[in-house]
N, C-alpha and C positions, 0 to 999 in steps of 0.2 A: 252528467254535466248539466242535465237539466235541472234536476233538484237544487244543485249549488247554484246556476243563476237564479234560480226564486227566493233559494235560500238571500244572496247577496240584497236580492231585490226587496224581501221583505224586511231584512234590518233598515236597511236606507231609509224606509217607510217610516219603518218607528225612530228613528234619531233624528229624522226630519225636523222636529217641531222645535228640538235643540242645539241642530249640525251648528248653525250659523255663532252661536252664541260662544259654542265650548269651543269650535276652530278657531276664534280669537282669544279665549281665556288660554288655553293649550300652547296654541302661538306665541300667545303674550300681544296679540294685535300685529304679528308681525309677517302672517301670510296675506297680509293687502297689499305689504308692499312687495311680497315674490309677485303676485298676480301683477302688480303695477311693471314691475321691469321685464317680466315674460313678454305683456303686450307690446312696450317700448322696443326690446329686442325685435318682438317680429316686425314690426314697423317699420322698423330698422331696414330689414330685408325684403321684405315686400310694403313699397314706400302707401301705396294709395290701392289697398284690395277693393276690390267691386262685391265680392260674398266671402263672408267669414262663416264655417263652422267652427263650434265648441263642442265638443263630443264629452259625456260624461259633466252635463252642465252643471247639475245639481240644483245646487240653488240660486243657481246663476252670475256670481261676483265677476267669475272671468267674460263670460259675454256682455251682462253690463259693460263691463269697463270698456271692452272694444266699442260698444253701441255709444259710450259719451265722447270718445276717440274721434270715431266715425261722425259724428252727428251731423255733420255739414258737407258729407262728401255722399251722401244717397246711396253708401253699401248698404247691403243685405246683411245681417248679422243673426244667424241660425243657432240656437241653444238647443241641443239635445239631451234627454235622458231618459232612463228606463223607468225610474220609479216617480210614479203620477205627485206621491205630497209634495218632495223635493221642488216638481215642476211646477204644481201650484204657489209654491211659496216666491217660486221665481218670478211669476207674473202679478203678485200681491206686490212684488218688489218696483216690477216695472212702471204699475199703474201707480204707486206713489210718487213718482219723478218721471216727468213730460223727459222724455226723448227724443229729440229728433229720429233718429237712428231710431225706431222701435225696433227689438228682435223680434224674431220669431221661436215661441217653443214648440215644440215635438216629441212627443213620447214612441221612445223607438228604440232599436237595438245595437248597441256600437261593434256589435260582429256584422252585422248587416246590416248595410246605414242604406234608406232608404231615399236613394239619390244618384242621379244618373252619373257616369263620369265624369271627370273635368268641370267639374263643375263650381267648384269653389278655388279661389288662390291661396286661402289659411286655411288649415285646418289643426285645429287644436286638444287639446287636453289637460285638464293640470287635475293631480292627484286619485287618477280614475285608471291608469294602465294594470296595476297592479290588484286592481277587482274585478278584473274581464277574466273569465273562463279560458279564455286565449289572446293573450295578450299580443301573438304576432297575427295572428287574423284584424286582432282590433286596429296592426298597424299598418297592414296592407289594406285595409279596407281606407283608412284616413289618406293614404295616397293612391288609390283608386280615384278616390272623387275631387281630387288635386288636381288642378290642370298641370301642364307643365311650364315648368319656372315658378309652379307655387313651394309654400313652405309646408311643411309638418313639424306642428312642435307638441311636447308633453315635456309638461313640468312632473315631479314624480320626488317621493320621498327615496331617502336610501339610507341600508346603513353604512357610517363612514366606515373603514379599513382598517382606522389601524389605534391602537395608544389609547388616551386619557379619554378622547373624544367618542369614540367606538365604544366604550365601558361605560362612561358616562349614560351616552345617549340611550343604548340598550338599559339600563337601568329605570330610564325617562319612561321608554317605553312602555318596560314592563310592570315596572313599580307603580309610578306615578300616574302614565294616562288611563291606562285601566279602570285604576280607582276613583279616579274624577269625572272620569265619564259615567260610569255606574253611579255616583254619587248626584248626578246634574241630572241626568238623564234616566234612570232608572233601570239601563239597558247592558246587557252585558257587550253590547257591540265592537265597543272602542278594545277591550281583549282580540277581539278578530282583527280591528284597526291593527293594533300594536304588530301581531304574529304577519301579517299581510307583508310587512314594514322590513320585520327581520329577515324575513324570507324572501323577500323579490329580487329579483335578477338585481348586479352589480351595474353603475352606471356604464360600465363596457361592455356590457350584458346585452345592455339598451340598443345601445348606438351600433350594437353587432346587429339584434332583431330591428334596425329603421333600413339598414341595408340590404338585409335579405327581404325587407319589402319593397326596396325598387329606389329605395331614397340616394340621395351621394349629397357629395360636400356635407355629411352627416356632424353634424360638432356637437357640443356640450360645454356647459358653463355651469359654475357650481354657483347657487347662489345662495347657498347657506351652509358654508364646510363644507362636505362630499355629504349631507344630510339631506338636504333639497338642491335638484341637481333639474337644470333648462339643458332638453334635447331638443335637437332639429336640423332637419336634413330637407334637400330640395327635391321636387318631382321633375325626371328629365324628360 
């Protein structure tokens, strides 16, 4: 297990200097706006949080966006990740645009988030469950440090179920992002991207692992076909 998180850790490293570019060409420009209605959702639910983590920050787009959110209400907005380039490019990011809300980054491990209890009312993820070694450690650890009545959300890829769209998209996968990522990027990474993708647990899969870590009122919301799919569930 250890090998495979270095392993995880070292690609991260080297797609760093391109994640941000090919996630919107790949996209199509359109994972800004899953990230834009994740936040609005949990906003939703928890109207005015005092500490937001984002776990699996990367390169930071989703805690930005909570930190221009937040900006006038003096929360704490915490971005965590494991792989240092990722987290430098995050705070290249921050220092170009005055924040109110500055976050804070932290290089650290989302099996073992270094944070006491109850400590935060959000705690987040988007597109990082499905590259933890232990994906339900990673989800009892996010509502661990959840106070109670906070939320836990992870945005997450999937593949759909069933028909045009299941064939399709697995084709997208494997055909196309592969190739364009090795093509931009030079890395064969985006092939572990794609296999990551096909393989991970079913959105009911999810929302089974947010309740055997403690979560209730667990729901889910597709926000792109059953392809990108918003979980979250409350801490009691």
């Amino acid at each position: 297990m250890l090998a495979e998180k270095k392993n995880v850790r070292g690609m991260f490293a080297r797609i760093a200097p391109f994640y941000d570019a090919l996630n919107h060409i790949l996209s199509f420009s359109i994972d800004r706006l899953w990230r834009k209605r994740t936040v609005r959702r949990i906003l939703e639910a928890v109207e005015t949080p005092r500490c937001v983590l984002d776990v699996c920050a990367g390169t930071g787009d989703l805690t930005l966006l909570f930190s221009e959110r937040l900006r006038d209400s003096g929360a704490l907005v915490v971005g965590l990740d494991f792989t240092h380039p990722m987290l430098e490019i995050a705070r290249r990011k921050t220092a170009r645009k005055k924040y109110k809300t500055q976050p804070i980054w932290l290089e650290g491990d989302a099996l073992c988030l270094p944070f006491a209890d109850s400590m935060f009312d959000v705690s987040t993820m988007a597109f990082g469950l499905r590259n933890l070694t232990d994906p339900q450690t990673g989800l009892r650890e996010m509502a661990r440090v959840t106070h109670p009545g906070g939320v836990v959300a992870v945005l997450e890829f999937h593949l759909p179920r069933h028909g045009v769209l299941r064939w399709g998209y697995y084709f997208y996968l494997h055909g196309i992002l592969p190739v364009l990522g090795n093509v931009v990027s030079g890395s064969k990474a985006y092939r572990y991207l794609s296999r990551s993708i096909a393989e991970f647990a079913s959105p009911e899969g999810v929302s089974e692992w947010m309740r055997e870590a403690g979560l209730r009122e667990v729901q889910r919301e597709n926000i792109f076909g059953r392809a990108v799919v918003l979980h979250w569930g409350r801490v009691l």
